[in-house]
C-alpha positions as protocol buffer text, in pm:
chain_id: "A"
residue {
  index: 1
  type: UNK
  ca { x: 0 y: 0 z: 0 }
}
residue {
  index: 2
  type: UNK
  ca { x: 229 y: 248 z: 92 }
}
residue {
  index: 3
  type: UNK
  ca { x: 556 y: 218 z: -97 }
}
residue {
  index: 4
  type: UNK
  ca { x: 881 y: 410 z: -26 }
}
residue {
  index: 5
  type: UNK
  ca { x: 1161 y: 362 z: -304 }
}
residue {
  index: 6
  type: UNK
  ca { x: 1503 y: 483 z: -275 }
}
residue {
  index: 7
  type: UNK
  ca { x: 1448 y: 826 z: -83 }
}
residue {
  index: 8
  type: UNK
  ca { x: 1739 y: 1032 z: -57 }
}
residue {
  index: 9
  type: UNK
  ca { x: 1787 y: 1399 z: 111 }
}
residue {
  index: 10
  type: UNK
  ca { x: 2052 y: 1597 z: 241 }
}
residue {
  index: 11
  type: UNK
  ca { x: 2053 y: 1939 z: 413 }
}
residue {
  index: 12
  type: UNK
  ca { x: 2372 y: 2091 z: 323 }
}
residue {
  index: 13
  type: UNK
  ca { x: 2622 y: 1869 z: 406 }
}
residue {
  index: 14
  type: UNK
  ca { x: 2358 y: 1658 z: 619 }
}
residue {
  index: 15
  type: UNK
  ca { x: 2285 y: 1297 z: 469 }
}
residue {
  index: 16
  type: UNK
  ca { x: 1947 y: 1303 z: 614 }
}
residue {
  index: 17
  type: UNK
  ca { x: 1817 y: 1005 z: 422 }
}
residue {
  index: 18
  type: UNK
  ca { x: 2015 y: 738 z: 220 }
}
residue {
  index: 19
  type: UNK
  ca { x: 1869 y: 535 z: 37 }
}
residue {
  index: 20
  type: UNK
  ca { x: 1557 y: 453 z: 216 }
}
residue {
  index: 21
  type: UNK
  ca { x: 1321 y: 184 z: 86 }
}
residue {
  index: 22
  type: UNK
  ca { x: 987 y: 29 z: 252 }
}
residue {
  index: 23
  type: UNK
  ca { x: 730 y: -158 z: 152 }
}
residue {
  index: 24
  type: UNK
  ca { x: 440 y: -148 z: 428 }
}
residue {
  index: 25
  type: UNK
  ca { x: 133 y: -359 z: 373 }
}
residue {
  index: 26
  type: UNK
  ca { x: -265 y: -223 z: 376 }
}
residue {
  index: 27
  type: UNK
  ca { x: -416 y: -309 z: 747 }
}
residue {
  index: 28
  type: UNK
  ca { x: -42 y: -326 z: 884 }
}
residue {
  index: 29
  type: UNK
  ca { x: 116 y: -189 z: 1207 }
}
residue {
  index: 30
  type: UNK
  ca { x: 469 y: -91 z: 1082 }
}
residue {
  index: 31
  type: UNK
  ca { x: 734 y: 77 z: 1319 }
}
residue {
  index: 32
  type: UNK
  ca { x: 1024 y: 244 z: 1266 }
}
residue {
  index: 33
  type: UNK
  ca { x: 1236 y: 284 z: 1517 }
}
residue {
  index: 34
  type: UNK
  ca { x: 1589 y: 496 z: 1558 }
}
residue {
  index: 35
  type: UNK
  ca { x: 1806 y: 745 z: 1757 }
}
residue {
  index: 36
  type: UNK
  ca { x: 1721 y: 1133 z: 1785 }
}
residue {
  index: 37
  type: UNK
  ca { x: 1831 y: 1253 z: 1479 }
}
residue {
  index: 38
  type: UNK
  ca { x: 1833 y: 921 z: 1287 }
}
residue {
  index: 39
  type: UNK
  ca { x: 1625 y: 1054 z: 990 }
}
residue {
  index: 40
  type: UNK
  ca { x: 1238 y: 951 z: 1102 }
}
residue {
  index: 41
  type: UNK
  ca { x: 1080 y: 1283 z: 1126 }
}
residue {
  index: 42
  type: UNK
  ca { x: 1234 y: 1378 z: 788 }
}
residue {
  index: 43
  type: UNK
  ca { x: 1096 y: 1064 z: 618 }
}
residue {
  index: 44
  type: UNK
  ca { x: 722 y: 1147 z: 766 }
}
residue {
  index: 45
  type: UNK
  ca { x: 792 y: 1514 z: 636 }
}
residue {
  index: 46
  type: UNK
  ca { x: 841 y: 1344 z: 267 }
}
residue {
  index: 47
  type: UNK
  ca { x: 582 y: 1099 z: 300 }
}
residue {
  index: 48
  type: UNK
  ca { x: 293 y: 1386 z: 351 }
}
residue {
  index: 49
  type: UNK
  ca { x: 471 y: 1595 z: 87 }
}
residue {
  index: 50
  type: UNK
  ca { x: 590 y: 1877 z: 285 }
}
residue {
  index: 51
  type: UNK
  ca { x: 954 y: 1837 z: 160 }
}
residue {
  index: 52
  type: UNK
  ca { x: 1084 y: 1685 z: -159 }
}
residue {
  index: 53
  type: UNK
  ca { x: 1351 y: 1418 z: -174 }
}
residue {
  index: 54
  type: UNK
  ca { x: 1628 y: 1501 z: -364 }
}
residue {
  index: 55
  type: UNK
  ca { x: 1584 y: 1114 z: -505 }
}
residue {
  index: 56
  type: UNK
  ca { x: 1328 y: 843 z: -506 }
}
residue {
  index: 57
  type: UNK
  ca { x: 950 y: 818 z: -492 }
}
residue {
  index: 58
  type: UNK
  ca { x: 683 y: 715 z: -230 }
}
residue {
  index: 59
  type: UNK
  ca { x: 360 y: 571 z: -333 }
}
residue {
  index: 60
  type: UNK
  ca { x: 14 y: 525 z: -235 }
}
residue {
  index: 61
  type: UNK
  ca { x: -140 y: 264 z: -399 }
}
residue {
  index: 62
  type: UNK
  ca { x: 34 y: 246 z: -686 }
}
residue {
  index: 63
  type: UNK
  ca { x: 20 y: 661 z: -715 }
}
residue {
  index: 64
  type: UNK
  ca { x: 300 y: 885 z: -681 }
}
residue {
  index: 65
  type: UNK
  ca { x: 278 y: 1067 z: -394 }
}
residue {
  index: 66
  type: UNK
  ca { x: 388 y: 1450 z: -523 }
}
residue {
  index: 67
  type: UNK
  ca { x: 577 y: 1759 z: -316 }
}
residue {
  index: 68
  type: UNK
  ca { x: 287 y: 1948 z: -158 }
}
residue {
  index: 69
  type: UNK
  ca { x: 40 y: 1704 z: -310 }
}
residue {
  index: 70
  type: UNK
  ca { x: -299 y: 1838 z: -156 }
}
residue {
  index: 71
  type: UNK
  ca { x: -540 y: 1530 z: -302 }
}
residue {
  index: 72
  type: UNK
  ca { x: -292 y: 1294 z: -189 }
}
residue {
  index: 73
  type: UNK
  ca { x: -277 y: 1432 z: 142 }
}
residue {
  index: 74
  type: UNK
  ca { x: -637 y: 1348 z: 207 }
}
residue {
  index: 75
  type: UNK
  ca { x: -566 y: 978 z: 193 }
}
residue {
  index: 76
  type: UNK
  ca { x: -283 y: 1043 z: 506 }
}
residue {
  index: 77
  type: UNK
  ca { x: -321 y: 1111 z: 856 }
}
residue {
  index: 78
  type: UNK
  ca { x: -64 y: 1293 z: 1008 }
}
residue {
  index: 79
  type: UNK
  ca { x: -1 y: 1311 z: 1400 }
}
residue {
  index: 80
  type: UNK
  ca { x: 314 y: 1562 z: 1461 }
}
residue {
  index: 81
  type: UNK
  ca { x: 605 y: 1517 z: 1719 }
}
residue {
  index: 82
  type: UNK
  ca { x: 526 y: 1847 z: 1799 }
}
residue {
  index: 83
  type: UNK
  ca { x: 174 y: 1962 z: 1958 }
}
residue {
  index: 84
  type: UNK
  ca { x: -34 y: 2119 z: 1623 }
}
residue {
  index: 85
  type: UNK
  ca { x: -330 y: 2246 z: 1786 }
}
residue {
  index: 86
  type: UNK
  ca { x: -483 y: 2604 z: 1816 }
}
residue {
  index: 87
  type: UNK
  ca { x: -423 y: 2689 z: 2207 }
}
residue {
  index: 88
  type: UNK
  ca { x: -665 y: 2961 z: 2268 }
}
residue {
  index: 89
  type: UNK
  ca { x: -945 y: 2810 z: 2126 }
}
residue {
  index: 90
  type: UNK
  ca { x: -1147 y: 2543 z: 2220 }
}
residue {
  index: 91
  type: UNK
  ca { x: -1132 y: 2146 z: 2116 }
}
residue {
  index: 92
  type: UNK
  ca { x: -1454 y: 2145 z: 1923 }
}
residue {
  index: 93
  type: UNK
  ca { x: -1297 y: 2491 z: 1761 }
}
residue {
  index: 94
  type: UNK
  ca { x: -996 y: 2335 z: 1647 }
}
residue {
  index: 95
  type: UNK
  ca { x: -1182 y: 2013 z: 1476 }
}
residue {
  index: 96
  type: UNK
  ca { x: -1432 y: 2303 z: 1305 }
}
residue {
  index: 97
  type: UNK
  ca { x: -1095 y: 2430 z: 1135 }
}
residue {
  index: 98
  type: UNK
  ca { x: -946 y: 2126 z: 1092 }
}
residue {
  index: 99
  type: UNK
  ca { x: -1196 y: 1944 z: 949 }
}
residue {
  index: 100
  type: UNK
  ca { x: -1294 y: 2278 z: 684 }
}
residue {
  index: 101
  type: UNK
  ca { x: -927 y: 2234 z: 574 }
}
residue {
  index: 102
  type: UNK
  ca { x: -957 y: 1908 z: 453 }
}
residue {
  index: 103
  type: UNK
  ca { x: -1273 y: 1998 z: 299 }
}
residue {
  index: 104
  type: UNK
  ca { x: -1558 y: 1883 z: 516 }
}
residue {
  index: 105
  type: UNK
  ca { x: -1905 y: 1938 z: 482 }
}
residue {
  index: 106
  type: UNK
  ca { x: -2116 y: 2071 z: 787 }
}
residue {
  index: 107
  type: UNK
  ca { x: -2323 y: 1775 z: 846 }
}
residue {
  index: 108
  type: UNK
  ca { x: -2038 y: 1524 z: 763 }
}
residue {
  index: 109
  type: UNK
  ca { x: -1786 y: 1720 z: 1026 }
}
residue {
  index: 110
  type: UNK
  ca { x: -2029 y: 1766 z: 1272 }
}
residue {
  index: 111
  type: UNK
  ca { x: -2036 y: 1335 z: 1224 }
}
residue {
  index: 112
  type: UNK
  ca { x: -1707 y: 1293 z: 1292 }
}
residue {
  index: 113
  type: UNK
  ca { x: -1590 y: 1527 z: 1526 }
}
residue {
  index: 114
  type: UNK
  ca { x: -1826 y: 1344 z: 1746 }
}
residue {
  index: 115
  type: UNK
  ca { x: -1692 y: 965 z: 1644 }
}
residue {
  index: 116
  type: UNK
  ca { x: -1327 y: 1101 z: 1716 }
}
residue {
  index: 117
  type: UNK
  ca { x: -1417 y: 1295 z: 2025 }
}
residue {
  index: 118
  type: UNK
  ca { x: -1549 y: 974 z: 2124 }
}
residue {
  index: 119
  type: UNK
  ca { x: -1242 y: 734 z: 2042 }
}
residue {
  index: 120
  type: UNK
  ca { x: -1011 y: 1007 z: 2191 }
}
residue {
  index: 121
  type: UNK
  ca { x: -1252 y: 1010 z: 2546 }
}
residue {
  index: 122
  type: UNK
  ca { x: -1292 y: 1383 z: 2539 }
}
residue {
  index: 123
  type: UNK
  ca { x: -1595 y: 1443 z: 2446 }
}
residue {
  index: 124
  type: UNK
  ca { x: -1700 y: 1625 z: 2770 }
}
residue {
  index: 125
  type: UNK
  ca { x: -1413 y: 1844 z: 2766 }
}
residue {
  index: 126
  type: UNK
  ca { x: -1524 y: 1977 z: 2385 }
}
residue {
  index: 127
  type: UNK
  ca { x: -1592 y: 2268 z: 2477 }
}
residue {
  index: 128
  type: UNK
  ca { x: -1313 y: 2319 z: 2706 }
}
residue {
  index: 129
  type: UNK
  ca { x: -984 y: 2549 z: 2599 }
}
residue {
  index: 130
  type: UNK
  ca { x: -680 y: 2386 z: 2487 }
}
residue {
  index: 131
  type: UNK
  ca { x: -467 y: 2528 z: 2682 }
}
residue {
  index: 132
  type: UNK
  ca { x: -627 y: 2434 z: 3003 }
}
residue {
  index: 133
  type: UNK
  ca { x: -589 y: 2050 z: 2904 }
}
residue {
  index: 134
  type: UNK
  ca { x: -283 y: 1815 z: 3028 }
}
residue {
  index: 135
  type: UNK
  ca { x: -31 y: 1726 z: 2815 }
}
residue {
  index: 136
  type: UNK
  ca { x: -160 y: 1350 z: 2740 }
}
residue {
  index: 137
  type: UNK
  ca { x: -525 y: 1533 z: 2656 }
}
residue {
  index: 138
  type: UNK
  ca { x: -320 y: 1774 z: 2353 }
}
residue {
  index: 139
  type: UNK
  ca { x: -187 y: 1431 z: 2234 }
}
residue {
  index: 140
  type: UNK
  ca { x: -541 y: 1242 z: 2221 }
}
residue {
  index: 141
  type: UNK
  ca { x: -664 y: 1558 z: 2042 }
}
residue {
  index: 142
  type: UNK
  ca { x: -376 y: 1577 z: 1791 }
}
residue {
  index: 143
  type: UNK
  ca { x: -512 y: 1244 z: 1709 }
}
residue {
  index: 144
  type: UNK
  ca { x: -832 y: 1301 z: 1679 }
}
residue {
  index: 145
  type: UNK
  ca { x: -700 y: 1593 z: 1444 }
}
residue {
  index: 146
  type: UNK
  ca { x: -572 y: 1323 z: 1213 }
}
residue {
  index: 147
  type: UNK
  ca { x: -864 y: 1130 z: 1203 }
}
residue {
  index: 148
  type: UNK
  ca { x: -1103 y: 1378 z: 1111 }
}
residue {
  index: 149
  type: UNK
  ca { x: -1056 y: 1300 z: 691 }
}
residue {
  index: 150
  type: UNK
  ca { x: -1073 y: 952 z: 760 }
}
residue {
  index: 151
  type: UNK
  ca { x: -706 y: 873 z: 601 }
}
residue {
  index: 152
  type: UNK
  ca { x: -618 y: 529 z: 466 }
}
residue {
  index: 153
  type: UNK
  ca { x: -281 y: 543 z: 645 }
}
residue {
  index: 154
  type: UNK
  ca { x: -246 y: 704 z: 970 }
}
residue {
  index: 155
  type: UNK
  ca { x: 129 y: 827 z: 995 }
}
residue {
  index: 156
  type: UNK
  ca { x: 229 y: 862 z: 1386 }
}
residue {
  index: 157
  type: UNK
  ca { x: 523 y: 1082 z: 1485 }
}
residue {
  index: 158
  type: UNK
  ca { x: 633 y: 987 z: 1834 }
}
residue {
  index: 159
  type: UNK
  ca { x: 307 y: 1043 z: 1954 }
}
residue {
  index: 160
  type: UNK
  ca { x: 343 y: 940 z: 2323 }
}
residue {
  index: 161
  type: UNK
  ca { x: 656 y: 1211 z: 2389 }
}
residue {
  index: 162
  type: UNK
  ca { x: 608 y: 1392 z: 2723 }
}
residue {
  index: 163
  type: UNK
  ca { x: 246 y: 1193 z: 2852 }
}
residue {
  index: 164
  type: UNK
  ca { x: 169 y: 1003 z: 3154 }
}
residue {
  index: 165
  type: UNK
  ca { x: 115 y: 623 z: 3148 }
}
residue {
  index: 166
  type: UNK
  ca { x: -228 y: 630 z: 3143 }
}
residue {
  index: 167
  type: UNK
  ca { x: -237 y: 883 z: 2883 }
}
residue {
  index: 168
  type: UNK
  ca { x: 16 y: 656 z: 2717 }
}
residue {
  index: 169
  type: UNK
  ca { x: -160 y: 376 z: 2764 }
}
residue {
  index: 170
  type: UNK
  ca { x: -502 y: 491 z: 2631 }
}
residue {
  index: 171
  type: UNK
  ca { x: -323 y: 584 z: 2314 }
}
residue {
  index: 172
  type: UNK
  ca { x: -212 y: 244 z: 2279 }
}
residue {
  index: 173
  type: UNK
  ca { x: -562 y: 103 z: 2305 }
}
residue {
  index: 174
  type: UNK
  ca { x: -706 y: 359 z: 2067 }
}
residue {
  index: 175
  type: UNK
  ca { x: -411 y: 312 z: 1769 }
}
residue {
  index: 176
  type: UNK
  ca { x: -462 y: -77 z: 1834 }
}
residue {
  index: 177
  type: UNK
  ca { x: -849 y: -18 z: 1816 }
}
residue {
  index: 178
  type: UNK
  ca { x: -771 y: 177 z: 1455 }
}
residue {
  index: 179
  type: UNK
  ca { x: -539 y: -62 z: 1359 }
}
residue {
  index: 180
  type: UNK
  ca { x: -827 y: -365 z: 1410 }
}
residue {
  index: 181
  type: UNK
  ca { x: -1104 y: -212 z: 1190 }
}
residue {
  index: 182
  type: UNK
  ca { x: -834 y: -186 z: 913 }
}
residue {
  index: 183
  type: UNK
  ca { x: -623 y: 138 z: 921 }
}
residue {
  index: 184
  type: UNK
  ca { x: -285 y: 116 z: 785 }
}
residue {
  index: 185
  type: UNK
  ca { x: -9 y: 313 z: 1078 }
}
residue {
  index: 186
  type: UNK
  ca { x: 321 y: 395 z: 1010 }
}
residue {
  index: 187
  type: UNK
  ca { x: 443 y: 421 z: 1380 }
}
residue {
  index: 188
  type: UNK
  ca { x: 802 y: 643 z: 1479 }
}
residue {
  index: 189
  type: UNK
  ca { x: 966 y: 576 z: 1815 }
}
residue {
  index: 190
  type: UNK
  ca { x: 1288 y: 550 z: 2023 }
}
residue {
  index: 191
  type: UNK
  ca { x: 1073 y: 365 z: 2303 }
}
residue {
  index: 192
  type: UNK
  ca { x: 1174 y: -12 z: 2216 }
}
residue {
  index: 193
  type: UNK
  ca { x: 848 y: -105 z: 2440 }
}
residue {
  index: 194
  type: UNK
  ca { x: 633 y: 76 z: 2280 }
}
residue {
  index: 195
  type: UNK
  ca { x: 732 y: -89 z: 1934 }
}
residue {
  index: 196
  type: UNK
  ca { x: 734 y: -448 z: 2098 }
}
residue {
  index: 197
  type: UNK
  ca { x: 353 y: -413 z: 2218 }
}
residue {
  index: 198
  type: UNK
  ca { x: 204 y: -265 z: 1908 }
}
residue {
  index: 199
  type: UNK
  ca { x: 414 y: -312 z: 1549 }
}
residue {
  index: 200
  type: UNK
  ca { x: 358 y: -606 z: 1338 }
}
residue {
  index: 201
  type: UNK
  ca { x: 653 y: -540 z: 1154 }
}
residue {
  index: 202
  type: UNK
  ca { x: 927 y: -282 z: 1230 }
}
residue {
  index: 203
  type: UNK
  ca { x: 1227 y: -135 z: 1053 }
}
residue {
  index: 204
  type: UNK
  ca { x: 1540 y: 42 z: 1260 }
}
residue {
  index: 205
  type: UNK
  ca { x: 1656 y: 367 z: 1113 }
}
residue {
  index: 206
  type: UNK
  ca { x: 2006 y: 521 z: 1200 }
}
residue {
  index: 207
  type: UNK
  ca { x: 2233 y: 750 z: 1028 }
}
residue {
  index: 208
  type: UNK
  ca { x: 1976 y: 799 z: 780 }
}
residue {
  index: 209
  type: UNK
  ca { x: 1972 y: 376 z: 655 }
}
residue {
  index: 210
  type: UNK
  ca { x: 1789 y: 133 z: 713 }
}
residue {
  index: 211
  type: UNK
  ca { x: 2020 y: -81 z: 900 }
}
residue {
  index: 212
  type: UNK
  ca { x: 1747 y: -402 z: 908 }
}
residue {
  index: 213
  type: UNK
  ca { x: 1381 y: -491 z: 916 }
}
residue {
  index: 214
  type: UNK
  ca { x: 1154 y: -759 z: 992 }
}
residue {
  index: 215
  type: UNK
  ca { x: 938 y: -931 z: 1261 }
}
residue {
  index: 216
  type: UNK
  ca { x: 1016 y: -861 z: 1632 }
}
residue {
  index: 217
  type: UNK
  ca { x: 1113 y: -1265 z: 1582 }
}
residue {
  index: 218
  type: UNK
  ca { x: 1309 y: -1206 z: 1296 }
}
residue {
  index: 219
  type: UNK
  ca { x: 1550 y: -894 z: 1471 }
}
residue {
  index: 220
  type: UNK
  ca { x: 1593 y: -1097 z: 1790 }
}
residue {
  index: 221
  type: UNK
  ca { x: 1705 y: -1360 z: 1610 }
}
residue {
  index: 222
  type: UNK
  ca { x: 1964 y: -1140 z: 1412 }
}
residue {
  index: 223
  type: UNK
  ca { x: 2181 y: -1173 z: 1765 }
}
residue {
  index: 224
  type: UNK
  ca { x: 2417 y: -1401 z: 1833 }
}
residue {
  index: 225
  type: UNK
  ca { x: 2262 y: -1398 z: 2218 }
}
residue {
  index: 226
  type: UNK
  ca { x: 1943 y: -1463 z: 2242 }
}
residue {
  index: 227
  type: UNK
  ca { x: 1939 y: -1448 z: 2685 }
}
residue {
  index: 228
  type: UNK
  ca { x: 2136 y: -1285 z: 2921 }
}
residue {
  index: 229
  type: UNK
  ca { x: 2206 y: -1356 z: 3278 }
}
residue {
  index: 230
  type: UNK
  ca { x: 2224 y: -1039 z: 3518 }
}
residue {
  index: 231
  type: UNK
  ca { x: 2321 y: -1092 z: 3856 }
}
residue {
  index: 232
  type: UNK
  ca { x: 2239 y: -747 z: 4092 }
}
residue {
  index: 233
  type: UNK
  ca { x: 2552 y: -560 z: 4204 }
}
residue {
  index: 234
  type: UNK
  ca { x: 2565 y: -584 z: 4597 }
}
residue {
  index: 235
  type: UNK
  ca { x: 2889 y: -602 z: 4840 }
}
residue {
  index: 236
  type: UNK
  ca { x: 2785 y: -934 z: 4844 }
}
residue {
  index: 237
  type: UNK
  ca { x: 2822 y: -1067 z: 4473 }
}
residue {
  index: 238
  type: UNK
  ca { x: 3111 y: -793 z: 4449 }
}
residue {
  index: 239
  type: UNK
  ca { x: 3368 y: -995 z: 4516 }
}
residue {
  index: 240
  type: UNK
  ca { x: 3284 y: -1282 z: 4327 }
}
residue {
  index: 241
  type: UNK
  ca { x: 3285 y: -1151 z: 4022 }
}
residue {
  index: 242
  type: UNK
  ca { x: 3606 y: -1307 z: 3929 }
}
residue {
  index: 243
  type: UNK
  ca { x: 3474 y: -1612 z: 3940 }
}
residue {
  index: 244
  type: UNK
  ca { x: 3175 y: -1530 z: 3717 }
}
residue {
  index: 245
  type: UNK
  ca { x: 3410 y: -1453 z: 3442 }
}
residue {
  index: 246
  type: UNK
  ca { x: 3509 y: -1810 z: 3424 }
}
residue {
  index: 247
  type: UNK
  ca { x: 3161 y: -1881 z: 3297 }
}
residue {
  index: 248
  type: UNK
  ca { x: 3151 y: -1660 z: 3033 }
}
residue {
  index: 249
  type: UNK
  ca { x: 3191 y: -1277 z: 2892 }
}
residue {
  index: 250
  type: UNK
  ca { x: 3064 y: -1073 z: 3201 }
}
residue {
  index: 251
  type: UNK
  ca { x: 2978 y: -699 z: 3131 }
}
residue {
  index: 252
  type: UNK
  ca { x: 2963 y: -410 z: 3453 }
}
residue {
  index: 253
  type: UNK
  ca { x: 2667 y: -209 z: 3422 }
}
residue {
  index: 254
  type: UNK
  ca { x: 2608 y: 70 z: 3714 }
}
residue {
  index: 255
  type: UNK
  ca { x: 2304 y: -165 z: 3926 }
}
residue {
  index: 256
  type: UNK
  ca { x: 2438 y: -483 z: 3755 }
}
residue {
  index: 257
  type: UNK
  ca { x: 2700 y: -735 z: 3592 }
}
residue {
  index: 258
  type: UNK
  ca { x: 2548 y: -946 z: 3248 }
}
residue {
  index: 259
  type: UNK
  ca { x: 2716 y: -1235 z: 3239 }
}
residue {
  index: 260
  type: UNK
  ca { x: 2696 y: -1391 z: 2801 }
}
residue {
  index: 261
  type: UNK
  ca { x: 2759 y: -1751 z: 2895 }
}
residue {
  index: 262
  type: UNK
  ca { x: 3028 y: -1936 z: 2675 }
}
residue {
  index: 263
  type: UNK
  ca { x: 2845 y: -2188 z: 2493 }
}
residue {
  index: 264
  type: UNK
  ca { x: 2950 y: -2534 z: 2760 }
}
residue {
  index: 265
  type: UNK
  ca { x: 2809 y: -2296 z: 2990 }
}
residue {
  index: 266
  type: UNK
  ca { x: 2460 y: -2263 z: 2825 }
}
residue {
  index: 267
  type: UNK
  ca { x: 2270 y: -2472 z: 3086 }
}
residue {
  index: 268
  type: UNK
  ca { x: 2109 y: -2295 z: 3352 }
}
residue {
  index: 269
  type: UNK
  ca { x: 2186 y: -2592 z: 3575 }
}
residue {
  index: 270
  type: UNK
  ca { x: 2552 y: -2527 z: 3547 }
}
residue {
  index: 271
  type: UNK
  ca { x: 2546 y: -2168 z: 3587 }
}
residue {
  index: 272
  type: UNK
  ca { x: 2327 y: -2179 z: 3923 }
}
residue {
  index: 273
  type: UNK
  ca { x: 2558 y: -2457 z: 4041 }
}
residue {
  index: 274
  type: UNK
  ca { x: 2835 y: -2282 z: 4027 }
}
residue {
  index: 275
  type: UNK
  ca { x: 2628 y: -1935 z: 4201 }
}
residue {
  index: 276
  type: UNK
  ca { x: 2549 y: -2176 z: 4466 }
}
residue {
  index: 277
  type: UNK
  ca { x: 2903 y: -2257 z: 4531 }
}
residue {
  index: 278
  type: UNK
  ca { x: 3006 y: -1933 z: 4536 }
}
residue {
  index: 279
  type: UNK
  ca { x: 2682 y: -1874 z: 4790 }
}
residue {
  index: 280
  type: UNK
  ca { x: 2501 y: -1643 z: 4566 }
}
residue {
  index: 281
  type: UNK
  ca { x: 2130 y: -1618 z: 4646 }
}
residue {
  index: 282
  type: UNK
  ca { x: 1892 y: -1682 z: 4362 }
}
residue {
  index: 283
  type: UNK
  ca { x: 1710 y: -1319 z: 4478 }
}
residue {
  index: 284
  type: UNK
  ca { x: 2047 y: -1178 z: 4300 }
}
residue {
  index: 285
  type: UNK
  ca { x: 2012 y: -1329 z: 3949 }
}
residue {
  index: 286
  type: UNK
  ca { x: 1777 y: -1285 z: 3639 }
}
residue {
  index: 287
  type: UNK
  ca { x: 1751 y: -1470 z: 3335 }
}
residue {
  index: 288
  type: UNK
  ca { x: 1575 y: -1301 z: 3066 }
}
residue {
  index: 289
  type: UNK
  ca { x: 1510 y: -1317 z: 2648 }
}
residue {
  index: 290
  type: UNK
  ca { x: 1700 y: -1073 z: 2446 }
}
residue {
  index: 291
  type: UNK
  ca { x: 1477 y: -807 z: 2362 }
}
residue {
  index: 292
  type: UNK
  ca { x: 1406 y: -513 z: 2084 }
}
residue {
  index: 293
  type: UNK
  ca { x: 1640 y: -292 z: 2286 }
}
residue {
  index: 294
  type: UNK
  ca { x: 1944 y: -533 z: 2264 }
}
residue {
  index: 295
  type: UNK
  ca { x: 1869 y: -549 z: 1954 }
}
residue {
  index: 296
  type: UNK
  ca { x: 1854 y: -162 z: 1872 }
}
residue {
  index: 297
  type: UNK
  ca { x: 2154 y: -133 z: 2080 }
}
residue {
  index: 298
  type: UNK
  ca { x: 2369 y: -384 z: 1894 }
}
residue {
  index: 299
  type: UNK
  ca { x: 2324 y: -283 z: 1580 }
}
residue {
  index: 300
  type: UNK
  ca { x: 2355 y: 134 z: 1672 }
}
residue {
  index: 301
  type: UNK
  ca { x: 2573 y: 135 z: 1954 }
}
residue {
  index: 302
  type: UNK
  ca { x: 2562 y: 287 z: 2288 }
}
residue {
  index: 303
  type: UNK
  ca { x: 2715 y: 599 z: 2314 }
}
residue {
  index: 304
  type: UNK
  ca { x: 2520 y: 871 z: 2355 }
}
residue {
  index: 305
  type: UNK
  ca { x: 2451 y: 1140 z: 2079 }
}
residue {
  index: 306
  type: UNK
  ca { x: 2225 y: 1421 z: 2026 }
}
């Protein structure tokens, strides 16, 4: 359905995007996940047609989407990074001018600013200023912004940045909802939980590539380590550590040491035979799966950048 083929941009000397290419499917929950700065909100910029790539082509349905594209538009919903709503005026105000923009007529906006008031849960507060709601309300409303046209694809720019969990939470359960009756969501985060509980399918973005893509299954299995063993840092397992080593490659995190067992060292009844002879309590150790952030964090690296 929507189609992106070889998108390149640069800002100056910035490689932006490099070579980009995605193919997401109609009905599917598609993430893309990266770094600040890794190139995600310039790709949603292209995708609605507010910038032009230097190369390449995106597609809806077979149909080239064009720079500032207005008729295209109409079959994309957009839901900004940044808060897009009209601060001194109230909620049903801003869906009035909203939904005018994309061409609405009165009886058909009156419609659906009441369905997306509805899946949002603010329809009591309608009437209520923008500026007096919470930070997770300005997030359901951008939403509900988006919605308004009824868009075949719903594009989703980090829409949880700065909300509470419930707020969070309720967002969740009203893309998921959208996603069920058939919308197609193009999904942008750095939270690797997020991604985990709601994209089908996800692609990691970072220095402006596509560095892989696939199933949550399919990018775990990319690692050579597919569980970890962390035993808690105390004053207790301190001095033991040494002896950890000799089971495999052990890592010193701040609150903890991961220990990558070498592979005649894969059974867990091994390794907690040799913590109980050096007397380390089972309440000290964790065994877990290798997740989307291991993932994300082999294949970008961990040092910070801005």
């Amino acid at each position: 359905m929507l189609k992106i083929n070889h998108i390149e941009k640069t800002f100056d000397n910035l490689v932006a995007l490099a070579n980009v290419s995605l193919n997401i499917e109609k009905g599917e929950f598609f993430g893309l996940l990266g770094p600040n700065g890794a190139g995600k909100t310039t790709l949603m910029n292209i995708i609605i047609g507010y910038l032009q790539p230097d190369i390449g082509t995106i597609t809806v349905d077979d149909e080239i989407i064009m720079y500032e594209d207005l008729e295209m538009r109409k079959k994309i919903g957009y839901v900004p990074q940044d808060i897009s709503l009209y601060l001194e005026l109230s909620a049903y105000q801003n869906l009035i001018i909203f939904g005018k923009l994309y061409g609405l007529g009165k009886n058909e906006l009156e419609s659906k600013i009441d369905e997306v008031l509805e899946l949002v849960q603010l329809t009591d507060r309608k009437k209520d200023l923008v500026k007096e709601f919470s930070g997770g309300m300005k997030r359901r409303l951008n939403l509900a912004v988006s919605l308004l046209h009824d868009p075949q694809i719903l594009l989703c720019d980090e829409p949880t940045v700065g909300v509470d969990p419930q707020s969070r939470n309720a967002i969740f359960d009203m893309l998921t909802k959208l996603n069920q009756k058939g919308k197609t969501i193009l999904y942008t985060t750095h939270y690797m939980e997020e991604a985990e509980r709601l994209c089908s399918r996800l692609a990691i973005i970072d220095h402006g590539k596509i560095i892989t893509q696939g199933t949550l299954l399919d990018l775990i299995n990319q690692l050579d380590q597919k569980e970890t063993i962390k035993i808690q840092k105390t004053a207790h397992t301190k001095d033991k550590i040494d002896s950890i080593n000799n089971l495999g490659h052990v890592t010193e995190y701040d609150f903890y040491y991961e220990l990558l067992p070498k592979e005649e060292n894969s059974q867990h009844s091994t390794i907690f035979k040799h913590f109980e002879t050096l007397n380390i309590p089972s309440q000290f150790i964790e065994i877990s799966r290798a997740s989307l952030e291991d993932v994300f964090l082999n294949l970008t690296g961990r040092s910070l950048r801005d």
